[in-house]
C-alpha positions in Angstrom: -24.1 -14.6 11.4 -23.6 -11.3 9.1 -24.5 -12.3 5.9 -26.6 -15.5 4.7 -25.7 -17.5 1.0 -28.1 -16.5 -1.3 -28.9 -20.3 -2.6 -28.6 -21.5 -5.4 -31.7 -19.7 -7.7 -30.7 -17.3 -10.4 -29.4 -13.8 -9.4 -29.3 -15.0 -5.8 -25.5 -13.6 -5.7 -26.5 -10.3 -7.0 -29.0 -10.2 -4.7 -26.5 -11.2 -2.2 -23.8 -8.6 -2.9 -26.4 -6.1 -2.2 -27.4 -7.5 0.9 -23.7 -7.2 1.8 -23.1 -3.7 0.8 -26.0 -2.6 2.7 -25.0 -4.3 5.9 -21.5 -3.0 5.8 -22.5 1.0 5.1 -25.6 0.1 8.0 -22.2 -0.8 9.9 -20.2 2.1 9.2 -22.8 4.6 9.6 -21.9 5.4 13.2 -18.3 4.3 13.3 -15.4 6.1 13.5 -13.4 5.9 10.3 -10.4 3.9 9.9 -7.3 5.2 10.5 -5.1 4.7 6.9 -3.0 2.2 6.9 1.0 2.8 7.5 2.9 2.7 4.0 4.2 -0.3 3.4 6.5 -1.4 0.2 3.4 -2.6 -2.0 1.5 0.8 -1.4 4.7 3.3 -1.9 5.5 1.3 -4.9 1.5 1.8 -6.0 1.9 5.2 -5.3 4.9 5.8 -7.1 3.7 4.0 -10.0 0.3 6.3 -10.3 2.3 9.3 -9.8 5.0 8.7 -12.8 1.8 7.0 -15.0 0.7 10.5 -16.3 4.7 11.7 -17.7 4.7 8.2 -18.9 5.1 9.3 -23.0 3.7 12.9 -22.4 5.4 15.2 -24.7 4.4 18.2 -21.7 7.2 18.8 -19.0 6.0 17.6 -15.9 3.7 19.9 -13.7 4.6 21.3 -10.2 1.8 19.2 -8.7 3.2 15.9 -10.4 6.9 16.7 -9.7 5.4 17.0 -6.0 3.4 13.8 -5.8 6.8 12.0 -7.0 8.7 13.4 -4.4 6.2 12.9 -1.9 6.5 9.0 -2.9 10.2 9.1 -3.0 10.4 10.5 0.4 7.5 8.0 1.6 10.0 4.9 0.1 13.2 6.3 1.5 11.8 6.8 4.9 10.2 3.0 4.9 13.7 1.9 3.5 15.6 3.4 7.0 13.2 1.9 8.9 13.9 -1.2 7.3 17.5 -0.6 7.7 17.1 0.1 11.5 14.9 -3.1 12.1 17.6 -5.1 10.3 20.3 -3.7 12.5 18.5 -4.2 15.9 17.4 -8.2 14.6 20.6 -8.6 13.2 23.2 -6.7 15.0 25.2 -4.0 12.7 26.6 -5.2 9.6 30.1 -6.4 9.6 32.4 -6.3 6.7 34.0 -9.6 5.5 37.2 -10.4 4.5 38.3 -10.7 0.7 36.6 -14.0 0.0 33.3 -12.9 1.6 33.2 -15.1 4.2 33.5 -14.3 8.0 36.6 -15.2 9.5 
């Protein structure tokens, strides 16, 4: 076992979540680091958020490094979005237009 409770005394989970850090950075120490994750919808949409936060109500035009960032994102989103397209083709087959009502026929 990792990590062991810290009962129930007072400051025991302070105590604790010190304990915890310093087995996890003992841990990494010699490892390899992680590989980032692949974007996925949450962390584009994080991303895109952060990006547009700072011309959120500023009364400056936008700077080159911003407008970059945001079309870094937008490029991020749209390529997730084909992929998302491409998976939905090969599960579902091509999409096939429907007749006036909607419905297949």
């Amino acid at each position: 076992m990792l990590f062991r409770s810290g009962g129930r005394g007072g400051g025991g989970a302070a105590a604790t979540v010190a304990d915890r850090a310093a087995v996890l950075a003992g841990a990494r120490a010699g490892a390899a680091p992680e590989p980032p994750a692949p974007p996925n919808l949450a962390s584009i949409g994080a991303q895109m958020v952060a990006a547009v936060q700072g011309l959120q109500g500023s009364e400056m035009p936008p700077t080159a490094a911003q407008l970059q960032s945001c079309s870094e994102q937008e490029s991020a989103y749209t390529n997730l979005m084909a992929k998302w397209a491409a998976l939905k083709a090969k599960v579902n087959g091509p999409a096939v237009p429907t007749g006036r009502g909607g419905a297949k026929q």
